[in-house]
DSSP file (Angstrom, degrees, kcal/mol; ACC not computed):
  #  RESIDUE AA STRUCTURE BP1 BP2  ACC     N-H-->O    O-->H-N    N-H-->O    O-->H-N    TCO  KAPPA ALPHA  PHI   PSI    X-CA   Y-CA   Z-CA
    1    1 A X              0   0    0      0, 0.0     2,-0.4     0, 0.0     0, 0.0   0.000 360.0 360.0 360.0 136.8   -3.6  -42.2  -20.4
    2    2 A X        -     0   0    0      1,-0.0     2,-0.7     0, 0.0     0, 0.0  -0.852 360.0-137.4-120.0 160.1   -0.7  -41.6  -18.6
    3    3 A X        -     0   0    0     -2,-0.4     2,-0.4     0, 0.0    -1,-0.0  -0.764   5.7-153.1-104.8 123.7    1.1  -38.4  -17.3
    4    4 A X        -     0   0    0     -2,-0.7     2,-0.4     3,-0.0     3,-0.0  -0.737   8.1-169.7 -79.0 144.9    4.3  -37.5  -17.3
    5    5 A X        -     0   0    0     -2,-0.4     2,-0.1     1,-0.0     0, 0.0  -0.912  26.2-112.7-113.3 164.5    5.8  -35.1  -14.8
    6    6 A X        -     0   0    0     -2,-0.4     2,-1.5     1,-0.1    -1,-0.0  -0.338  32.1-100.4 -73.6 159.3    9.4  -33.6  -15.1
    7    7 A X        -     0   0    0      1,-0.1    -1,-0.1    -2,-0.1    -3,-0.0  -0.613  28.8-166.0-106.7  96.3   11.6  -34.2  -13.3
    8    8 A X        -     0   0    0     -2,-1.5    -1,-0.1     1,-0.2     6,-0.1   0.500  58.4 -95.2 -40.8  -7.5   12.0  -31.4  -10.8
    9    9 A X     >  -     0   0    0      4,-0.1     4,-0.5     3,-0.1     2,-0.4   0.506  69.0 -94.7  90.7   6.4   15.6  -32.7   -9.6
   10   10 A X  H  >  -     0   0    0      1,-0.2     4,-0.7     2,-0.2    -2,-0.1  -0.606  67.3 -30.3  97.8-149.9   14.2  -34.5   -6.9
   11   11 A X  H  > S+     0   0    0     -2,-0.4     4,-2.4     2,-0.2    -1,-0.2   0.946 127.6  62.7 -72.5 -62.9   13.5  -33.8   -3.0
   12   12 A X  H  > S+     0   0    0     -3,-0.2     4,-1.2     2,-0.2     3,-0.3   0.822 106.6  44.4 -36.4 -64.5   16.7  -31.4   -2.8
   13   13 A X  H >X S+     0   0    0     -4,-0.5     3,-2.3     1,-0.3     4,-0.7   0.800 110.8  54.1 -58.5 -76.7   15.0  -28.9   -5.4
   14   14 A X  H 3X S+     0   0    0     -4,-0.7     4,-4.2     1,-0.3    -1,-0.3   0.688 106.2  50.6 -62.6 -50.6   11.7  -29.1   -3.7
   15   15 A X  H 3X S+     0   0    0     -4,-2.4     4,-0.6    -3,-0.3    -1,-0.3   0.953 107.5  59.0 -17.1 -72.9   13.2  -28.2   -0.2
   16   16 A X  H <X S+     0   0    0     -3,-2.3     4,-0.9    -4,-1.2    -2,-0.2   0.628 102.4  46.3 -40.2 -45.6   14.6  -25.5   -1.9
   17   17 A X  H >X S+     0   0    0     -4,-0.7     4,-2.2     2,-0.3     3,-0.9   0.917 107.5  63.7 -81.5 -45.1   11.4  -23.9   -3.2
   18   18 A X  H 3X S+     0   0    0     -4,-4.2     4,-2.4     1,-0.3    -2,-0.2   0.894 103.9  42.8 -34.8 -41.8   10.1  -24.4    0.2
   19   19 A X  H 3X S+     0   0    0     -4,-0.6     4,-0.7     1,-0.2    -1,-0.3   0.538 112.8  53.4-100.0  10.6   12.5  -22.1    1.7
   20   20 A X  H <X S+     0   0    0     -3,-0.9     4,-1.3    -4,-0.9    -1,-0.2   0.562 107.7  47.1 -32.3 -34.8   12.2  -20.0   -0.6
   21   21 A X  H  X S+     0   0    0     -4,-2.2     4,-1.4     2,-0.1    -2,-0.2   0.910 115.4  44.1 -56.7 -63.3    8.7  -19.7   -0.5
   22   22 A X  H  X>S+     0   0    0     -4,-2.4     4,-2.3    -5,-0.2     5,-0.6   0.863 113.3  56.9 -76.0 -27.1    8.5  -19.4    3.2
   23   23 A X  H  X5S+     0   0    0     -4,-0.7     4,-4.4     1,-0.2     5,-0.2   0.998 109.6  46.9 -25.7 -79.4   11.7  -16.8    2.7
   24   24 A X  H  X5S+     0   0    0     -4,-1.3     4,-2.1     2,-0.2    -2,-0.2   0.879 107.2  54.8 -23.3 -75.8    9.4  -15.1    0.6
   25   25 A X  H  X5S+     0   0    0     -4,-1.4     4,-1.8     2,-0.2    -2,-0.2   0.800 112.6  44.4 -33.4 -51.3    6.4  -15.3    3.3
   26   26 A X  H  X5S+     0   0    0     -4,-2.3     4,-2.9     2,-0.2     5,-0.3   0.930 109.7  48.3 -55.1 -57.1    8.6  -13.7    6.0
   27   27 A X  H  X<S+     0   0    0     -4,-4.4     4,-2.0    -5,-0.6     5,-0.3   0.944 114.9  55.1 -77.8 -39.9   10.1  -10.8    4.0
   28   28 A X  H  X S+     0   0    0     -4,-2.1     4,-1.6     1,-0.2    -2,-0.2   0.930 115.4  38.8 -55.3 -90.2    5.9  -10.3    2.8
   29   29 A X  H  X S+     0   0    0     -4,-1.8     4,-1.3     1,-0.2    -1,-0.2   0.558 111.8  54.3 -34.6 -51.0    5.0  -10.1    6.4
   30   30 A X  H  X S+     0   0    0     -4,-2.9     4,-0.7    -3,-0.3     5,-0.5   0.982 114.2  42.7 -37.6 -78.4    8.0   -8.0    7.7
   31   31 A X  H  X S+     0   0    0     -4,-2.0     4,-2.0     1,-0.3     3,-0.4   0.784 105.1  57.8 -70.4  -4.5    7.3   -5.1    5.0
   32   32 A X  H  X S+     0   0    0     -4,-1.6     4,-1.2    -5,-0.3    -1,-0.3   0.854 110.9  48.3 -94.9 -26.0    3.7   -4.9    5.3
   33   33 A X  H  < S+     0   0    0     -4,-1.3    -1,-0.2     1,-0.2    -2,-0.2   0.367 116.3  42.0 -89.2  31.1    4.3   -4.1    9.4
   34   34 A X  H >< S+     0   0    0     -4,-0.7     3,-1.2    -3,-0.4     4,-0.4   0.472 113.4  50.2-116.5 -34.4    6.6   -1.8    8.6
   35   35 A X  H >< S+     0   0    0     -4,-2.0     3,-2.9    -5,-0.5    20,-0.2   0.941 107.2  65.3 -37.5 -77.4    4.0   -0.5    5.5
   36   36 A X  T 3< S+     0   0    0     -4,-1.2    20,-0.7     1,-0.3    19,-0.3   0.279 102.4  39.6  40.8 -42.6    1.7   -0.5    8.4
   37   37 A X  T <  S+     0   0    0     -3,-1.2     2,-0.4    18,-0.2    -1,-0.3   0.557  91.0 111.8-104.2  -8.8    3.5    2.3   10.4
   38   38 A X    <   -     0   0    0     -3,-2.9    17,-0.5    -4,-0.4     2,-0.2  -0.673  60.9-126.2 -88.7 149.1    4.4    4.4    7.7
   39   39 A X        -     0   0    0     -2,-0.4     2,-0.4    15,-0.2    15,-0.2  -0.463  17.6-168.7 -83.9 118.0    3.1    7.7    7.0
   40   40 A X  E     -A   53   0A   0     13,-1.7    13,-2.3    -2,-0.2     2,-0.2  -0.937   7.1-174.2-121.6 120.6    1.3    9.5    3.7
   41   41 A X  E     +A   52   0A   0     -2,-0.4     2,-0.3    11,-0.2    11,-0.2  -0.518   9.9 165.8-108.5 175.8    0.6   12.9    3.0
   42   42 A X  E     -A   51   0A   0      9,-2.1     9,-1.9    -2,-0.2     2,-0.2  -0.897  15.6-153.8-171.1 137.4   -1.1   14.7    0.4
   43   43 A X  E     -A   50   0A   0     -2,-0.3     2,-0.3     7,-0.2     7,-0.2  -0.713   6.6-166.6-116.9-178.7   -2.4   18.2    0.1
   44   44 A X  E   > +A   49   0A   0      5,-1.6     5,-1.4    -2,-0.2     4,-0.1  -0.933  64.4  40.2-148.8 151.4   -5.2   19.7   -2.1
   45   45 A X  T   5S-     0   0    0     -2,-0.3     3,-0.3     1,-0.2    36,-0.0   0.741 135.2 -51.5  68.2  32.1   -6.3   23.5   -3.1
   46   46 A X  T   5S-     0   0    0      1,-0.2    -1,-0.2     3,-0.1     0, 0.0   0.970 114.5 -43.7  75.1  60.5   -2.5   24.7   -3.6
   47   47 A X  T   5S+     0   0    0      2,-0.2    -2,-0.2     1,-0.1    -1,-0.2   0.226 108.3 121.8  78.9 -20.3   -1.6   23.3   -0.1
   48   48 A X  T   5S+     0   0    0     -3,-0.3    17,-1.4     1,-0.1     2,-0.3   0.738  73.7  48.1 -37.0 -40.3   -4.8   24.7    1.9
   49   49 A X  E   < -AB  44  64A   0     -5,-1.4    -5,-1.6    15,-0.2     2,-0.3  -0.999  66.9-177.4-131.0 128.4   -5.7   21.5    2.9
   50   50 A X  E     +AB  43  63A   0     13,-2.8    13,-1.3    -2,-0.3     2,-0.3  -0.918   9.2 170.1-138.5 124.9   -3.6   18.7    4.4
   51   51 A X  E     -AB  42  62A   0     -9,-1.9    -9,-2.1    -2,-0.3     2,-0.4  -0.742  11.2-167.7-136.1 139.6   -4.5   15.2    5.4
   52   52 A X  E     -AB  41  61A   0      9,-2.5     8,-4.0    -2,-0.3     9,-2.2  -0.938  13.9-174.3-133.4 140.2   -1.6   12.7    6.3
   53   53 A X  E     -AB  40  59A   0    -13,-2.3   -13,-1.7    -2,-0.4     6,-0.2  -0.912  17.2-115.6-139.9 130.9   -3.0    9.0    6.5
   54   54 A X    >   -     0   0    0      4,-3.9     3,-2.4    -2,-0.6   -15,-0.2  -0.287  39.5 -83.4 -84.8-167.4   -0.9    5.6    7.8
   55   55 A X  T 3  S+     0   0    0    -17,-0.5     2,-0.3     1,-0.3   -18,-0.2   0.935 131.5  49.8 -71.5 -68.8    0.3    2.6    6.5
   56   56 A X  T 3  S-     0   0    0    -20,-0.7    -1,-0.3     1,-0.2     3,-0.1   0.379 111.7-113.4 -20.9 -21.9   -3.4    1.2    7.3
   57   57 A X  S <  S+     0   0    0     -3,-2.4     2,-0.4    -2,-0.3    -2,-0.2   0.801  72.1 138.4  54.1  51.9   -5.3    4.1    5.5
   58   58 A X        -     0   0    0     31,-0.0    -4,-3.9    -4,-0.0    -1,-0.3  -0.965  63.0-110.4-119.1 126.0   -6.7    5.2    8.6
   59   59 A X  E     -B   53   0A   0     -2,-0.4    -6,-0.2    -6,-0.2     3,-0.1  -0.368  32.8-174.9 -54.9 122.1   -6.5    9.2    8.6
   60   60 A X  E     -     0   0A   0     -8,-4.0     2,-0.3     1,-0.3    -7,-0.2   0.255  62.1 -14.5-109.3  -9.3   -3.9   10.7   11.1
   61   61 A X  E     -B   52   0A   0     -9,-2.2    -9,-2.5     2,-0.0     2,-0.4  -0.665  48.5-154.0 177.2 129.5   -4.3   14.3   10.9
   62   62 A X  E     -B   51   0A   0     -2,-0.3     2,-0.4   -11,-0.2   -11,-0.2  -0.981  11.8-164.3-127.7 138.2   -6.0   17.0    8.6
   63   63 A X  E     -B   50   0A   0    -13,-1.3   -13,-2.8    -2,-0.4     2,-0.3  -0.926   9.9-168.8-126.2  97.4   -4.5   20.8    8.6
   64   64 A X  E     -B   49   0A   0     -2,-0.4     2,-0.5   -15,-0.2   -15,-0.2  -0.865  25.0-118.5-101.8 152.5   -7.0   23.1    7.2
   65   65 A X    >   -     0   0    0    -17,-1.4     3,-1.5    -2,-0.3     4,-0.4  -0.823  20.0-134.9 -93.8 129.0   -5.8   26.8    6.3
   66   66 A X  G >  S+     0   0    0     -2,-0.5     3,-1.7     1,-0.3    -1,-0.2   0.778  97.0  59.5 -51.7 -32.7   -8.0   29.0    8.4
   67   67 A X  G 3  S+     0   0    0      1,-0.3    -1,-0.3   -19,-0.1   -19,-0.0   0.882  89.1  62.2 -67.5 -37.5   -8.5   31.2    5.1
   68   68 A X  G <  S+     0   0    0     -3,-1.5    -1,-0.3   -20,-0.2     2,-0.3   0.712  79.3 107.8 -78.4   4.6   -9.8   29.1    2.9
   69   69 A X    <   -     0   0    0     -3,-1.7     2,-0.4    -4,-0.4     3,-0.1  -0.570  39.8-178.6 -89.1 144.4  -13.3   28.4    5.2
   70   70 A X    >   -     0   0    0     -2,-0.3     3,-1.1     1,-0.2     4,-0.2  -0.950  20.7-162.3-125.8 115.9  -15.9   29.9    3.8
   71   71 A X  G >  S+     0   0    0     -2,-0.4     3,-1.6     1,-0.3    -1,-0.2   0.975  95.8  55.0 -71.6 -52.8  -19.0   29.4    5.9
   72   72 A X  G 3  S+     0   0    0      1,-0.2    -1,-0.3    -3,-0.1    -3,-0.0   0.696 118.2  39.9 -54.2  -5.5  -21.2   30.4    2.6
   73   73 A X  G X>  +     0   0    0     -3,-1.1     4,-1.1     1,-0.1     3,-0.5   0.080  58.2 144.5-142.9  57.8  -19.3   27.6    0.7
   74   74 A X  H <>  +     0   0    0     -3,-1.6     4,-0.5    -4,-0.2    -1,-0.1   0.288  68.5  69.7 -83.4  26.7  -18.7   24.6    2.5
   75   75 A X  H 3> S+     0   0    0      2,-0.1     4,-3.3     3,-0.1     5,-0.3   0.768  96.4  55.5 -97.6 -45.7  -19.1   22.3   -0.6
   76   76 A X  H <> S+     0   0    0     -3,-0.5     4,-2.4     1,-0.2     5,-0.4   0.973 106.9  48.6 -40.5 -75.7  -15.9   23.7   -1.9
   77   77 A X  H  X S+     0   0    0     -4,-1.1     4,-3.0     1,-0.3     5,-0.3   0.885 110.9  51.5 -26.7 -58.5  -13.9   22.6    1.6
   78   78 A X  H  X S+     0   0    0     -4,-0.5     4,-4.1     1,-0.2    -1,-0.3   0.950 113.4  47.5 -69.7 -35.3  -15.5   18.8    1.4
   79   79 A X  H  X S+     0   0    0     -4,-3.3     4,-1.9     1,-0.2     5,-0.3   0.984 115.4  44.8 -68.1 -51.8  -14.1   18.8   -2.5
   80   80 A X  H  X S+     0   0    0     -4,-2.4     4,-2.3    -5,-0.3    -1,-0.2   0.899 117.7  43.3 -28.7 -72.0  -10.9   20.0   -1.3
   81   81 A X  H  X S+     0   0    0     -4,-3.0     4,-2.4    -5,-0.4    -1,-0.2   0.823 108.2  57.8 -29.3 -69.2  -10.9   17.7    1.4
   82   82 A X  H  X S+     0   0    0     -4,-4.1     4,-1.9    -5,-0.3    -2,-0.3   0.898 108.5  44.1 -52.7 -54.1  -12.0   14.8   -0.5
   83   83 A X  H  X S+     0   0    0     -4,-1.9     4,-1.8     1,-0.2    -2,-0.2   0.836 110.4  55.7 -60.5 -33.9   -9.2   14.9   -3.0
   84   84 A X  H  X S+     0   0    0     -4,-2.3     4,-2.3    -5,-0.3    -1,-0.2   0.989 108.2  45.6 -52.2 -63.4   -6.9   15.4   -0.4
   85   85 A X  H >X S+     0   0    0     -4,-2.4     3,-2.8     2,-0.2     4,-1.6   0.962 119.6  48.0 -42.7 -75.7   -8.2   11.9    1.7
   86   86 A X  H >X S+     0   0    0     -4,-1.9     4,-4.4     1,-0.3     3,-0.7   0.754 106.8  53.7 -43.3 -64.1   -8.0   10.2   -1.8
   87   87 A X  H 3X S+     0   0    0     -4,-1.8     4,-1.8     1,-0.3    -1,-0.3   0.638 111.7  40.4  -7.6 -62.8   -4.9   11.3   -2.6
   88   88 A X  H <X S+     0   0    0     -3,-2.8     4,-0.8    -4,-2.3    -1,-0.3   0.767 110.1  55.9 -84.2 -25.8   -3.0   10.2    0.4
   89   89 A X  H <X S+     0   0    0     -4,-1.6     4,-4.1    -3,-0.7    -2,-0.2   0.814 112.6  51.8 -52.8 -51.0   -4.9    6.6    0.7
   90   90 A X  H  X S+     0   0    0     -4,-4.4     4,-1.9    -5,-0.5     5,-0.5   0.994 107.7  45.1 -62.7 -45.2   -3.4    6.4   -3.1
   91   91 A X  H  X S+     0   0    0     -4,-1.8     4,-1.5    -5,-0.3    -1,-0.2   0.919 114.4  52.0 -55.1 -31.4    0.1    7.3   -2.2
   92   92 A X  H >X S+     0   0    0     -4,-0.8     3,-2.1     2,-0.2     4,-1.0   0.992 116.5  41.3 -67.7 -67.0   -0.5    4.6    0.8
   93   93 A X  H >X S+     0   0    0     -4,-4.1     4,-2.2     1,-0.3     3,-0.6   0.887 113.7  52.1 -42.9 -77.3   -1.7    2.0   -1.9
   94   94 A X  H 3X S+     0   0    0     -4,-1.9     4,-2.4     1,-0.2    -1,-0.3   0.742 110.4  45.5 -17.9 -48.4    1.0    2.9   -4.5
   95   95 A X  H <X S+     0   0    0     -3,-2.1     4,-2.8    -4,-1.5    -1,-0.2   0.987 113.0  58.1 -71.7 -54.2    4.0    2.5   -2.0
   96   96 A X  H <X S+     0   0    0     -4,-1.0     4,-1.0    -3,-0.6    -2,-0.2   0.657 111.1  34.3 -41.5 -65.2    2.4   -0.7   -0.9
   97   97 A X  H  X S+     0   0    0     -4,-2.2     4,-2.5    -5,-0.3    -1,-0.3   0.946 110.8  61.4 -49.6 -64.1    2.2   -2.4   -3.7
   98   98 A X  H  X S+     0   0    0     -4,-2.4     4,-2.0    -5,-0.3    -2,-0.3   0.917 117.3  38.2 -42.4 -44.7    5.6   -1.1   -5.4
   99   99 A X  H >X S+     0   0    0     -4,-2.8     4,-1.5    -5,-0.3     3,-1.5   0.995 108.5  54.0 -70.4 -75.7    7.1   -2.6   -2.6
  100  100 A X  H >X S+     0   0    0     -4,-1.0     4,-1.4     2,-0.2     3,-0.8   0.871 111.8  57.4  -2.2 -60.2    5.0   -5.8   -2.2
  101  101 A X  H 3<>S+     0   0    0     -4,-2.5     5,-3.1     1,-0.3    -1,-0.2   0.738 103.0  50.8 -71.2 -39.2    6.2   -6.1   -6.2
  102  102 A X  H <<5S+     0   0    0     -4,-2.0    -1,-0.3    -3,-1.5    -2,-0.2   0.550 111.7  44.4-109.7  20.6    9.7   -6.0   -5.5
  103  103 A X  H <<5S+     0   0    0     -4,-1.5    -2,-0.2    -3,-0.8    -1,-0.1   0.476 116.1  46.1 -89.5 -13.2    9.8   -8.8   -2.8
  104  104 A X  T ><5S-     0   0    0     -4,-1.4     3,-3.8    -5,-0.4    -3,-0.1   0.138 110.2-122.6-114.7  27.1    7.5  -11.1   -4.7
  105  105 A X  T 3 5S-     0   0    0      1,-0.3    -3,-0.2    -5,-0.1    -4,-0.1   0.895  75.5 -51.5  42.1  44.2    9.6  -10.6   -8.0
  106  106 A X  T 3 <S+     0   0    0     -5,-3.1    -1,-0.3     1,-0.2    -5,-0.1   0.300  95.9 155.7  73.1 -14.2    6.4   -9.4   -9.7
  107  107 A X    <   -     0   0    0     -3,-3.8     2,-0.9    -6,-0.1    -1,-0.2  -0.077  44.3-132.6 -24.4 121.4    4.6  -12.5   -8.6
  108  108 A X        -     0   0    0     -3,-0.1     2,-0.7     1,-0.1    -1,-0.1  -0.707  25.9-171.8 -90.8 100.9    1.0  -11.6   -8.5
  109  109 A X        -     0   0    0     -2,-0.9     3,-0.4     2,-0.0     4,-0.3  -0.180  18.5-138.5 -69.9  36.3   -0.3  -12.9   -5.1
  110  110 A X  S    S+     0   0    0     -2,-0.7    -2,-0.0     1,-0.3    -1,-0.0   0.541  85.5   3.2  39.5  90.0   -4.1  -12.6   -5.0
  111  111 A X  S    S+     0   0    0      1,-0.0    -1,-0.3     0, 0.0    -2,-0.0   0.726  95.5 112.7  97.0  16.1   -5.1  -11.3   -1.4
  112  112 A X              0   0    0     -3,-0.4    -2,-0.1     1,-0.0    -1,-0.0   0.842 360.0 360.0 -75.1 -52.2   -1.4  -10.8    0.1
  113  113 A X              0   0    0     -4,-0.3    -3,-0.1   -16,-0.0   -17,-0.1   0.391 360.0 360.0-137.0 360.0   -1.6   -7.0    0.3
């Protein structure tokens, strides 16, 4: 049995896709170290608690309001706390992606970002 292939247009097209593809590669690489640097915040418990996390997820700073600690309830604080972390880690993810999404035309890339 034999296979046909199309006919792609030749070497020229195939160039073409290359550098597009490595285009592609570049502008990928570029915005995830600039993702990388950027900053997300997020608060929790009507602003009481506030945790700002980079590009990385790695936690840069949490701002608790002196009022809300409660020595007799520090499970309340960690929930607080906890949505707060999540919160800003999503907004990291979210941007990350969105962005990601509109350099790769919607291309799902498996393991890029």
């Amino acid at each position: 049995m034999k296979v046909r292939i199309p006919n792609s247009g030749g070497p020229g097209n195939m160039n073409q896709m290359l550098k597009q593809a490595q285009k592609m590669q570049e502008d990928m690489a570029n915005l995830q170290a600039d993702l990388e640097t950027r900053e997300y915040s997020a608060t929790s418990g009507g602003g009481a608690i506030s945790v700002t996390v980079d590009g990385k997820h790695l936690i840069k700073s949490v701002k608790i309001d002196p009022e809300i600690v409660d020595p007799d309830d520090t499970e309340m604080l960690e929930d607080l706390l906890t949505v707060a972390v999540n919160e800003a880690i999503g907004n990291a993810i979210k941007n990350s992606e969105e962005e990601m999404s509109a350099v790769t035309g919607g291309l799902n890339l498996p393991g890029m970002f």
